[in-house]
DOGU-745114 format. One record per residue (C-alpha): residue number from 0; x, y, z. Coordinates in pm, 1 decimal. Layout:
N
+------+----------+----------+----------+
! resi !       xx !       yy !       zz !
+------+----------+----------+----------+
!  NUM !        X !        Y !        Z !
...
+------+----------+----------+----------+
***
This chain:
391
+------+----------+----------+----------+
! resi !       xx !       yy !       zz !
+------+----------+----------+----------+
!    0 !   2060.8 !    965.3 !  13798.5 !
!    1 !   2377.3 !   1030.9 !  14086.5 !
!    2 !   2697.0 !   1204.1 !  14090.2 !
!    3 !   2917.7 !   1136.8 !  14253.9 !
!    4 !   3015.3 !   1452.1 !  14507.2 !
!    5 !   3258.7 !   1453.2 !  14743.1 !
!    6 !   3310.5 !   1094.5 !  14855.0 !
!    7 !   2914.6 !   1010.0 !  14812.4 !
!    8 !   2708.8 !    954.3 !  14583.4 !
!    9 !   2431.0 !   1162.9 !  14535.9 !
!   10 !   2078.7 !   1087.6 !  14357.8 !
!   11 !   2081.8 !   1493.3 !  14125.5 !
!   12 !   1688.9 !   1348.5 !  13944.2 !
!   13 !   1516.8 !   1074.8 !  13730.8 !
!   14 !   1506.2 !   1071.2 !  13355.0 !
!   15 !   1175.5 !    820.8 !  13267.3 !
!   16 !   1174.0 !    708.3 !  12928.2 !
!   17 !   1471.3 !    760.2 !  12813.8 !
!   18 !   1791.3 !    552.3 !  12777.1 !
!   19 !   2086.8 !    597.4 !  12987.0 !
!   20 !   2314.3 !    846.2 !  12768.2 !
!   21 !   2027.7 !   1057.1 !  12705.7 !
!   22 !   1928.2 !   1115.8 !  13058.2 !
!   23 !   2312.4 !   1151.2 !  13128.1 !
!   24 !   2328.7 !   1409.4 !  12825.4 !
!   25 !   2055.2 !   1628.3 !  13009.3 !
!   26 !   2188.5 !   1663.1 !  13377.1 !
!   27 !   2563.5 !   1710.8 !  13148.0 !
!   28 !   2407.8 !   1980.2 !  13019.0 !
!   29 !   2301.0 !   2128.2 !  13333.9 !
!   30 !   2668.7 !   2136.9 !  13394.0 !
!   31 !   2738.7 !   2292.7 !  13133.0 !
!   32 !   2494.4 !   2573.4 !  13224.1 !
!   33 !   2693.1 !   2636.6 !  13589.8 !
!   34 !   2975.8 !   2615.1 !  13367.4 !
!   35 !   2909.8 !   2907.1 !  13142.9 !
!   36 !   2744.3 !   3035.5 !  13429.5 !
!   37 !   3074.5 !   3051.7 !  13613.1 !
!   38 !   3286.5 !   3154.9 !  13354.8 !
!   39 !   3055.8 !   3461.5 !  13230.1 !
!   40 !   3096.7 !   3586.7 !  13611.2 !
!   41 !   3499.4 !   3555.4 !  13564.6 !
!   42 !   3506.0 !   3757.8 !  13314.7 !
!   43 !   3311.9 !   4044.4 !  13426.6 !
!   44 !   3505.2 !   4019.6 !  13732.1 !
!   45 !   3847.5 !   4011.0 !  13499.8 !
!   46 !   3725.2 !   4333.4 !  13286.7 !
!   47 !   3647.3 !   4535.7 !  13639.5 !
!   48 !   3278.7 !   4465.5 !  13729.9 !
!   49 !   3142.0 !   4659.9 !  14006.4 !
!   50 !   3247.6 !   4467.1 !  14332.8 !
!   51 !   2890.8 !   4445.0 !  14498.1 !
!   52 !   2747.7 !   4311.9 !  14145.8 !
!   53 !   3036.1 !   4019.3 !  14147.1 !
!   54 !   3017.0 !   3939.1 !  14519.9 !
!   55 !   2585.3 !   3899.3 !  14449.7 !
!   56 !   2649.1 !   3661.8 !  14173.1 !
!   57 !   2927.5 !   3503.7 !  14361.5 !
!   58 !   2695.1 !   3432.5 !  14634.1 !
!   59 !   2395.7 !   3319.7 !  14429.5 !
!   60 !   2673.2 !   3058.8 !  14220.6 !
!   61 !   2778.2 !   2938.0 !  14585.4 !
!   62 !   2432.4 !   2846.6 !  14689.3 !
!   63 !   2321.8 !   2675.2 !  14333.6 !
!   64 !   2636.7 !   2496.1 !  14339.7 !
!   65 !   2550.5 !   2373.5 !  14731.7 !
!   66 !   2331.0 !   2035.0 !  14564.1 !
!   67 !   2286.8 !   2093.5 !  14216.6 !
!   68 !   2124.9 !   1863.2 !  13984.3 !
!   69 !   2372.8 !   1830.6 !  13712.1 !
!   70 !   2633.7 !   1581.3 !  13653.2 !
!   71 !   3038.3 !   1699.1 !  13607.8 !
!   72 !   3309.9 !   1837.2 !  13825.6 !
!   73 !   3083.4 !   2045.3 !  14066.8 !
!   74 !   3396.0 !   2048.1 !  14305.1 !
!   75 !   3603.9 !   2244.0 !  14035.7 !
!   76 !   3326.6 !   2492.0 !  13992.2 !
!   77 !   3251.1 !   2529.0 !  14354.6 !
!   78 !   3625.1 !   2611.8 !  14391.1 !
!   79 !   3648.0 !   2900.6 !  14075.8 !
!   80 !   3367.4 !   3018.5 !  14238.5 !
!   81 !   3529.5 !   3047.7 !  14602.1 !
!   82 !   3864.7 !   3174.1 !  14397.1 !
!   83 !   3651.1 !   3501.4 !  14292.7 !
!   84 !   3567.0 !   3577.3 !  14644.8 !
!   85 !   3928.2 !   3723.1 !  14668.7 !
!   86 !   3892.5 !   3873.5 !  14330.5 !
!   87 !   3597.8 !   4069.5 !  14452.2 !
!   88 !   3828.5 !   4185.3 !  14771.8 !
!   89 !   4080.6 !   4327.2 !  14526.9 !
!   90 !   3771.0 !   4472.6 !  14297.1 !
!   91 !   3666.4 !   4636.0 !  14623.0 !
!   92 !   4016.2 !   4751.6 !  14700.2 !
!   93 !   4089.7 !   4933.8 !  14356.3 !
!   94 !   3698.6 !   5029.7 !  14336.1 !
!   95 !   3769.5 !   5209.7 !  14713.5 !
!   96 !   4071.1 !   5348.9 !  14559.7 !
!   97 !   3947.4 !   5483.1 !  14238.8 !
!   98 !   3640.0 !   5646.3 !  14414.7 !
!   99 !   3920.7 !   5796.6 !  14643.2 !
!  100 !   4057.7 !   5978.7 !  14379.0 !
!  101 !   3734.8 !   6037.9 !  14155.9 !
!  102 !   3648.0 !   6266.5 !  14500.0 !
!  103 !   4020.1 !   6437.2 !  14513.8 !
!  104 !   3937.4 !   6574.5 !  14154.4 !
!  105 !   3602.2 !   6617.8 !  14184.0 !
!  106 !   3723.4 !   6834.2 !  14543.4 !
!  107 !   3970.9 !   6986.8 !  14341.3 !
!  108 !   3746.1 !   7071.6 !  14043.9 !
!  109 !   3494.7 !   7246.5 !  14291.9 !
!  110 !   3768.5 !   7428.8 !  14482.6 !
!  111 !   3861.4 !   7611.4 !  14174.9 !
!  112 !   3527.8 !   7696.1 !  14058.1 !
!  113 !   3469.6 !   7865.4 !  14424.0 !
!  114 !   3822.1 !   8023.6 !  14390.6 !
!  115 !   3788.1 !   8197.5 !  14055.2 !
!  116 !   3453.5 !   8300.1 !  14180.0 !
!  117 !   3616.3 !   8475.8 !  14499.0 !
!  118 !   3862.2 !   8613.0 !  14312.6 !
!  119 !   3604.3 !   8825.0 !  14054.4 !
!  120 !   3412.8 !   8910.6 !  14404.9 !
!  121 !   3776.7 !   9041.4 !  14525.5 !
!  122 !   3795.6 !   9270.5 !  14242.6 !
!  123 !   3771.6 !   9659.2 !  14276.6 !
!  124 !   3410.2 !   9736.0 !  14108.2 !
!  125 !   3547.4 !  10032.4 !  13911.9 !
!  126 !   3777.0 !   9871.6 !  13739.6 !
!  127 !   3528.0 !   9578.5 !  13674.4 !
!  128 !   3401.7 !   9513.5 !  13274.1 !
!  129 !   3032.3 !   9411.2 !  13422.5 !
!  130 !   2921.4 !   9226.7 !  13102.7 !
!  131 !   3249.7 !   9014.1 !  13049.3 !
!  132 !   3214.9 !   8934.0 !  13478.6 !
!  133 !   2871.1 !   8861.5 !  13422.3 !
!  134 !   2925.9 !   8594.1 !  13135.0 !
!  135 !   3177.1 !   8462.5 !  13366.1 !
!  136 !   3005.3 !   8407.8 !  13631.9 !
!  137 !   2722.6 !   8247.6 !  13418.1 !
!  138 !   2993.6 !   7986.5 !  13309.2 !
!  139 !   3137.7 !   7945.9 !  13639.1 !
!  140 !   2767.1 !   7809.5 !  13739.1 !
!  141 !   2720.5 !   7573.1 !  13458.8 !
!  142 !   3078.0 !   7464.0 !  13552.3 !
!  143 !   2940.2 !   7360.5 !  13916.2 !
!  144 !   2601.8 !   7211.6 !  13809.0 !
!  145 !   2825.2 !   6984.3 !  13567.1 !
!  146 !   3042.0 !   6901.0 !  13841.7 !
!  147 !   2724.0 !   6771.0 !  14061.9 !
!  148 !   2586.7 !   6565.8 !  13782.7 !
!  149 !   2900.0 !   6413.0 !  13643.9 !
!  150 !   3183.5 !   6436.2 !  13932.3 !
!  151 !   3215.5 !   6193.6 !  14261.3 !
!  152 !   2939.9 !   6321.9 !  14530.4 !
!  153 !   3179.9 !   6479.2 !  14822.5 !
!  154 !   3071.9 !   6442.3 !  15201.8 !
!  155 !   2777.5 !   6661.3 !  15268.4 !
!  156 !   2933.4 !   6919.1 !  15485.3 !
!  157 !   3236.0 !   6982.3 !  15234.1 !
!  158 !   3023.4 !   7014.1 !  14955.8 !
!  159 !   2763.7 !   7232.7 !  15165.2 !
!  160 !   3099.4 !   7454.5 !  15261.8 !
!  161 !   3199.8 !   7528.0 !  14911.1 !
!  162 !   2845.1 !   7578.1 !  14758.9 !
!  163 !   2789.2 !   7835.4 !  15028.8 !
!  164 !   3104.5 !   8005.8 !  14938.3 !
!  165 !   3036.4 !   8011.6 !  14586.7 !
!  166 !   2669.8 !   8158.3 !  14654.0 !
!  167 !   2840.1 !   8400.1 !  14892.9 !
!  168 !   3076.3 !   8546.5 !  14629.7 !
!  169 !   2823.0 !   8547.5 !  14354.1 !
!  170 !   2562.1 !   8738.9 !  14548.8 !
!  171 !   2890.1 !   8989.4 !  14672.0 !
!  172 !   2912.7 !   9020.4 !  14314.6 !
!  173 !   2542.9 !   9099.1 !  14199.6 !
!  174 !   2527.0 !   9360.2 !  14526.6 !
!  175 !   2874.1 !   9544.8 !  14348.6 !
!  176 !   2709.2 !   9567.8 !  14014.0 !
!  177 !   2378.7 !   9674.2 !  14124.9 !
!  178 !   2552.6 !   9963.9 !  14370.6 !
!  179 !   2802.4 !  10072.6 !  14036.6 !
!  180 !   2525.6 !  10072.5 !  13789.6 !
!  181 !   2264.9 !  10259.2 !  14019.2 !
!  182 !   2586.8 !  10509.6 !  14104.1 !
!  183 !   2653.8 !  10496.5 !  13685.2 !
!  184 !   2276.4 !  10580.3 !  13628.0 !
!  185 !   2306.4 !  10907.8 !  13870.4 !
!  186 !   2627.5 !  10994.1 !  13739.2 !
!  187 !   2529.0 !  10964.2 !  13389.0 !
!  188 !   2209.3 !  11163.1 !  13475.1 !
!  189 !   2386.7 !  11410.9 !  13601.3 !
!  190 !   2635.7 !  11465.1 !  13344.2 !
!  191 !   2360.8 !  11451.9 !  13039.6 !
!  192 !   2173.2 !  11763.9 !  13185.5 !
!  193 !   2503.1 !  11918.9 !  13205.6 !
!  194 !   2617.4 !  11814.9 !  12814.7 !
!  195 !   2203.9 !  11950.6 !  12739.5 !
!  196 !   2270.2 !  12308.9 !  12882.3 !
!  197 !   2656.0 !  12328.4 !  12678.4 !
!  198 !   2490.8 !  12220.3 !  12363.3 !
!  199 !   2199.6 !  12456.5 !  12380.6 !
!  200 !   2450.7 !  12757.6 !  12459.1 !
!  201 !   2634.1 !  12586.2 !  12135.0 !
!  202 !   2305.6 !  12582.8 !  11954.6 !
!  203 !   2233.7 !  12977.5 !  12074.2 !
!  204 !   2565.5 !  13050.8 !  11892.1 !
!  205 !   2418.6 !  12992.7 !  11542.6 !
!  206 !   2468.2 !  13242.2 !  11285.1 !
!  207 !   2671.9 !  13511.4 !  11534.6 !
!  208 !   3036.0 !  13569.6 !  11324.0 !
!  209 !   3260.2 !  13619.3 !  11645.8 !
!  210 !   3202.2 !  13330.8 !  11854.5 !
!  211 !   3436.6 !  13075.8 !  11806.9 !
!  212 !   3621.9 !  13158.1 !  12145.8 !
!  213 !   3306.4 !  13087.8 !  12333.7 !
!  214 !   3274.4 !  12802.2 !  12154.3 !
!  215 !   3583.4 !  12674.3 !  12248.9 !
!  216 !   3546.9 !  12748.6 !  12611.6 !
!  217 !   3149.0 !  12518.5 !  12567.2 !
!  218 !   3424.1 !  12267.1 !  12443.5 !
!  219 !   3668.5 !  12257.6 !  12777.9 !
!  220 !   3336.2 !  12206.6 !  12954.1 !
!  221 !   3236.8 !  11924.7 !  12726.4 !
!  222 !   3494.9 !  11737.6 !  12819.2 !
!  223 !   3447.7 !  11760.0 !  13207.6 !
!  224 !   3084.5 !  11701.9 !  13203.6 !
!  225 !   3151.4 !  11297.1 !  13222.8 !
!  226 !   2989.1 !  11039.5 !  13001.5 !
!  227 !   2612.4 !  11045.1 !  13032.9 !
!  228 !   2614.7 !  10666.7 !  12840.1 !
!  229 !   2674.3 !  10587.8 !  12423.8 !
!  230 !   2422.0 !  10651.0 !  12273.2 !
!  231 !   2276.5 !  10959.7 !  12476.3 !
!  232 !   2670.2 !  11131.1 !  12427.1 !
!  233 !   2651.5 !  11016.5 !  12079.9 !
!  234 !   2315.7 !  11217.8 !  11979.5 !
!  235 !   2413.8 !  11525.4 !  12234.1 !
!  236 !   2769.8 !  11493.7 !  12012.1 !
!  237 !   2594.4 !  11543.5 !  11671.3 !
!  238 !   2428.1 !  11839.1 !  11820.8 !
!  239 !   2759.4 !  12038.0 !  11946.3 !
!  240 !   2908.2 !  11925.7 !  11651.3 !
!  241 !   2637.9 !  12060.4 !  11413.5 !
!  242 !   2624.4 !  12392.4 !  11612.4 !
!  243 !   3014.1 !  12465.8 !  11560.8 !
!  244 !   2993.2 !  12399.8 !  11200.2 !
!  245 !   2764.2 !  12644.9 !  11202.3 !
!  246 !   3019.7 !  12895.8 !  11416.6 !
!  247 !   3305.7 !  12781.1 !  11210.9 !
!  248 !   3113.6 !  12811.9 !  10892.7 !
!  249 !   3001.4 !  13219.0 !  10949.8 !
!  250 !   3332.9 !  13294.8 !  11060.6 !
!  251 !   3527.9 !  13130.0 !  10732.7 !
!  252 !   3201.3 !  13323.1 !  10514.7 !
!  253 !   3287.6 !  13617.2 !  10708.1 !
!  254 !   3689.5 !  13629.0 !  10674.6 !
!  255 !   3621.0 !  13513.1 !  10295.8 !
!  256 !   3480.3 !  13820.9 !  10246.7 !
!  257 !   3740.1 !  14005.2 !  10437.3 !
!  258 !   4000.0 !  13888.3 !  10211.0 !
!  259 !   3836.6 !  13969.9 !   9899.9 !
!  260 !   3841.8 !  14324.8 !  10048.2 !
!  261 !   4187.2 !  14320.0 !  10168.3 !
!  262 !   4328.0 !  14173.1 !   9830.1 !
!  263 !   4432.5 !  14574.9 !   9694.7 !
!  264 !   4633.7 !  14567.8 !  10012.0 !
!  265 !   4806.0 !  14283.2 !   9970.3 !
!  266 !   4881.8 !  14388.3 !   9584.6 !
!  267 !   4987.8 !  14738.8 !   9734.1 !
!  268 !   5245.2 !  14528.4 !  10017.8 !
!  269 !   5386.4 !  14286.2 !   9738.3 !
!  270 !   5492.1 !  14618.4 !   9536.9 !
!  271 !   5630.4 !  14748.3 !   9848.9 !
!  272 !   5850.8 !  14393.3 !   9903.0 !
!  273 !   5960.9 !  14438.2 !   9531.4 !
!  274 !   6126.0 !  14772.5 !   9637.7 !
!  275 !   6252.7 !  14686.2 !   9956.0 !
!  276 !   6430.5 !  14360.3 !   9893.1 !
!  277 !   6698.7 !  14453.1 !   9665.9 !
!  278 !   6790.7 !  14684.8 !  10015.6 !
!  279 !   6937.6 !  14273.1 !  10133.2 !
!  280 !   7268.3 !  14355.6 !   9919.6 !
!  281 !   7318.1 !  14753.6 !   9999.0 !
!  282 !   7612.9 !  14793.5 !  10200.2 !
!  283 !   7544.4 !  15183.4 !  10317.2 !
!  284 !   7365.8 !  15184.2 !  10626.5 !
!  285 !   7245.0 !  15520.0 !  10603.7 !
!  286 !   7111.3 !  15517.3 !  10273.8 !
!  287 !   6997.3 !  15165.0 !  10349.9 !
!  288 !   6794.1 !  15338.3 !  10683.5 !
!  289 !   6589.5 !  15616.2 !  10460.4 !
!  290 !   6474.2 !  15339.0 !  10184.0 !
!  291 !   6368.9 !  15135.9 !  10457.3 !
!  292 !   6186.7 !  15390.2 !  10676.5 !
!  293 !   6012.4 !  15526.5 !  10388.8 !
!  294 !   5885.6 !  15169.1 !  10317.3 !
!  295 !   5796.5 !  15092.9 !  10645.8 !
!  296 !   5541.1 !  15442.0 !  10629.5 !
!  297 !   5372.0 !  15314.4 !  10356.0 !
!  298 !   5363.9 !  14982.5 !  10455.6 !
!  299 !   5191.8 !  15061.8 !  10764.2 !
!  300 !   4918.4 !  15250.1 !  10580.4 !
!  301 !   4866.6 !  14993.0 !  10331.9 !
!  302 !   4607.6 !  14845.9 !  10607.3 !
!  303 !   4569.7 !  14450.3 !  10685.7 !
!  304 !   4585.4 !  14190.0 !  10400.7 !
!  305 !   4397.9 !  13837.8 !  10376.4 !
!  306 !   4471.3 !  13609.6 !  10717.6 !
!  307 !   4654.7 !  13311.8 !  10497.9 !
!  308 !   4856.5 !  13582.3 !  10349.7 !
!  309 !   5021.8 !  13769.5 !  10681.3 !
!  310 !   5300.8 !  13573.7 !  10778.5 !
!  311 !   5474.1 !  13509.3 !  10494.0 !
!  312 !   5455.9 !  13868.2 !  10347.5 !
!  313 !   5561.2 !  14006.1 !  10729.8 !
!  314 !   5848.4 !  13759.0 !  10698.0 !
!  315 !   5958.1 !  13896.2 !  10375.3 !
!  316 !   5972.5 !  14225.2 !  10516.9 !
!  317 !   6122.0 !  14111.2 !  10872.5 !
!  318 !   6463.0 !  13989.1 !  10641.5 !
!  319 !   6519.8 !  14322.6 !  10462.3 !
!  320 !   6512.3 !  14460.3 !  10884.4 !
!  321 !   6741.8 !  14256.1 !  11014.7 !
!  322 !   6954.8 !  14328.1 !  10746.6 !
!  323 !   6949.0 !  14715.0 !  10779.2 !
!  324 !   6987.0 !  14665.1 !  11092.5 !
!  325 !   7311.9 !  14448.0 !  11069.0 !
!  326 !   7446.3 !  14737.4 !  10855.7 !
!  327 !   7355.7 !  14982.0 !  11084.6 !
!  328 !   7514.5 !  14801.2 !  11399.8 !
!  329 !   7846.6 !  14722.6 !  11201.1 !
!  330 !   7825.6 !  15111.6 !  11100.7 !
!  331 !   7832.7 !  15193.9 !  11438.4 !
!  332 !   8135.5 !  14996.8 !  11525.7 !
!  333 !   8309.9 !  15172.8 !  11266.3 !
!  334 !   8231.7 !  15501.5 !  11389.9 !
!  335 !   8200.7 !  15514.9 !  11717.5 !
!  336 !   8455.5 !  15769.9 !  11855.8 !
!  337 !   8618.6 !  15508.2 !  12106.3 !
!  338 !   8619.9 !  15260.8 !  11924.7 !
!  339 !   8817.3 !  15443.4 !  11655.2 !
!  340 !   9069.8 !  15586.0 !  11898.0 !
!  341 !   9096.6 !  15246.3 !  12057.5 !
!  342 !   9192.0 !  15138.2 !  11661.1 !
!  343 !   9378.1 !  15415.0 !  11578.2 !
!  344 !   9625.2 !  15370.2 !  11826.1 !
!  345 !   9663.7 !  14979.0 !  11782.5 !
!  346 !   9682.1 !  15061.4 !  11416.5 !
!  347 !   9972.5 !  15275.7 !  11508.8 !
!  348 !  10134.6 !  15022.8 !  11737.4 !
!  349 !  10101.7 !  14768.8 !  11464.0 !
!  350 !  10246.7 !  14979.1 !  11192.1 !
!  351 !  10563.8 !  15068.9 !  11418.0 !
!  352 !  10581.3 !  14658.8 !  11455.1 !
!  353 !  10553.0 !  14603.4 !  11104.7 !
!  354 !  10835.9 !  14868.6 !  10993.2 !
!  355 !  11072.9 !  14713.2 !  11269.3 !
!  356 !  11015.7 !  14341.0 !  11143.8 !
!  357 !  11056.8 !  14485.3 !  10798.8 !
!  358 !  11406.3 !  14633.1 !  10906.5 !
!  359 !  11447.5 !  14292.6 !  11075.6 !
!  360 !  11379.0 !  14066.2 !  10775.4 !
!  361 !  11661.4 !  14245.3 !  10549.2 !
!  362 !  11935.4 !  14222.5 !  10780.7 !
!  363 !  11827.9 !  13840.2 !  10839.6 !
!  364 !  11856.3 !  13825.9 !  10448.0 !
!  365 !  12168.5 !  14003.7 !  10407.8 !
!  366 !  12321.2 !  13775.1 !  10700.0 !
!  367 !  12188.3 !  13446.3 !  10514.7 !
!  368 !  12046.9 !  13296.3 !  10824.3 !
!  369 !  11742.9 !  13127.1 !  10718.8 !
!  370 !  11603.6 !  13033.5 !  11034.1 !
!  371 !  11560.4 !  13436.2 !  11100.6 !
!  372 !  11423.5 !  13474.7 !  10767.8 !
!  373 !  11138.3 !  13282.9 !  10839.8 !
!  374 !  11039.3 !  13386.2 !  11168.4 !
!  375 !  11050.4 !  13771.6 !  11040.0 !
!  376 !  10896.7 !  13668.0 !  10723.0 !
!  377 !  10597.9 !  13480.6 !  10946.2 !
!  378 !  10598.3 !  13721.7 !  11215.3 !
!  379 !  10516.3 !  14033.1 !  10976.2 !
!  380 !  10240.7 !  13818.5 !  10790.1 !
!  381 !  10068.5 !  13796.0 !  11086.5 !
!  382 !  10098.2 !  14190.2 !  11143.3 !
!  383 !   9978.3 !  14305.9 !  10833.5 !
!  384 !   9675.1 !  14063.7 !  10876.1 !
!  385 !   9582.4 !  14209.0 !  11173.8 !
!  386 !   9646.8 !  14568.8 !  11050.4 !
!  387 !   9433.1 !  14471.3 !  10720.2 !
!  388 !   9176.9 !  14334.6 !  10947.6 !
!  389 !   9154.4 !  14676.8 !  11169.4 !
!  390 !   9106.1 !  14882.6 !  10903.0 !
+------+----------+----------+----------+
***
């Protein structure tokens, strides 16, 4: 069997036993097979192979296609096969490319990671929420392990760079939250032996009736001891707590009783009110004065009355005072020696003013002029006011 190749003929086998179209159907189908062959490898190029697994296949298709031993246009192969060469160039090219930026994001991915870590190392510890800083951290991590596995491999120095900084800032980090919890564990120490002592002086208090100001003052220290840590303030809480219930609870027993006992005197003071209120209408300070006073005597004897009960009979009381004692200052303004002289003698400067505008107002009547009728008429109004006003 030949082909013919070029501008020769070349013998491509021997078919024995076999008639011509037969042995020309096998080496056809040898073709056929390059053919495929070929066309499989365009494809793969087409739909983005990896360069270096086109440019091997292109190579091995170059060399079987040197001499084959098939029959069919081995010149239009050879040349589809040469035509990929340049497709592998421009696979290479946009492969180069791509890798390019798959390392830009996978640099930029890492950067940010080592950033964010810096910036929780940057932090002032006391202001730091360690468990919430912790879990981020922990993420942060699993963040840069996925970017190894799955992101572009950067140049070995870069990516030695930024994992050093990211260690760097972590371990910054661990050394700040071992220093504030070993400073939290004295500090908290400290301030639970203090809360201790207050709440066994709270605890001593039990059962005494007149205690509640030292409780109190066990309270202002309370709340500068610091926190000694939940669940230790928590239980030392209950205590304190339970201890001025306890204070609280023999004082109320103790001023319950007191009231029961001071009940007659609030019956006694009530009575007293009843008499000394209608005293908010009288209108004679004097007589006004000797009710009151004579109130006020017994009053004072009547002794204390229940605590819930003071203020509002006091304030009873404290109106019917201030009443007397408005009658009592306008009393004095009406008898005071200078001040009546002072009156008397404006009195008798506005009588003599009223008699003249009286004489005034008839003559402006008998002359008809109405204009002068009216400012007499006015002019005395205003006189006798002030003269009804004086006296």
């Amino acid at each position: 069997m030949f082909v013919r190749d070029h501008d020769d003929e070349r013998q491509v086998g021997e078919y024995p036993d076999a008639t011509p179209d037969e042995a020309i159907g096998y080496y056809e189908r040898k073709y056929a097979d390059l053919a495929s062959q070929v066309g499989l490898l365009e494809q793969r190029a087409r739909r983005g192979a990896p360069p270096a697994d086109v440019a091997r296949a292109v190579r091995r298709l170059a060399e079987a296609l040197e001499t084959p031993s098939a029959v069919g246009d081995l010149q239009a192969l050879r040349n589809r096969v040469a035509a990929l060469t340049g497709t592998v160039e421009d696979l290479t090219a946009q492969k180069s490319e791509e890798h390019k930026a798959e390392v830009e994001r996978a640099r930029a991915d890492r950067v940010a990671i080592v950033e964010e870590v810096e910036a929780l190392a940057g932090r002032d510890p006391a202001t730091v929420q360690w468990k919430a800083t912790s879990q981020a951290i922990d993420a942060l991590f699993n963040r840069w392990q996925e970017a190894q596995k799955t992101g572009a491999r950067l140049p070995k120095g870069e990516a030695n760079d930024l994992w050093k900084r990211f260690r760097d800032a972590r371990s910054s980090i661990d050394t700040q939250r071992r220093a504030y919890f070993s400073e939290l564990d004295a500090s908290q120490g400290s301030a639970r032996e203090q809360k201790e002592r207050i709440v066994a002086k709270a605890e001593a208090l039990a059962g005494s009736t007149d205690a509640i100001g030292t409780y109190r003052s066990l309270l202002d220290e309370w709340k500068l001891a610091g926190r000694a840590g939940k669940r230790v303030d928590d239980a030392l809480w209950a205590r304190f707590r339970a201890a001025g219930d306890a204070v609280y609870s023999a004082k109320a027993q103790v001023q319950a009783e007191q009231d029961v006992e001071l009940g007659g005197n609030l019956e006694a003071k009530l009575a007293l009110l009843t008499e000394a209120e209608p005293l908010l209408t009288a209108t004679d300070a004097p007589s006004a004065r000797t009710r009151l006073t004579s109130i006020q005597r017994r009053w004072d004897a009547a002794g204390k009355v229940p605590r819930d009960q003071i203020r509002h009979v006091e304030d009873r009381l404290r109106a019917v005072e201030q009443h007397v004692a408005s009658l009592e200052q306008d009393h004095w303004r009406r008898t005071n020696p200078e001040t009546r002289a002072r009156s008397d003698g404006l009195s008798s400067q506005l009588t003599a003013a009223i008699a003249k505008l009286e004489t005034e107002l008839e003559n402006a009547r008998a002359a008809g002029d109405a204009r002068r009728i009216t400012d007499a008429q006015d002019a005395l109004n205003a006189r006798r006011t002030w003269l009804d006003a004086l006296r």
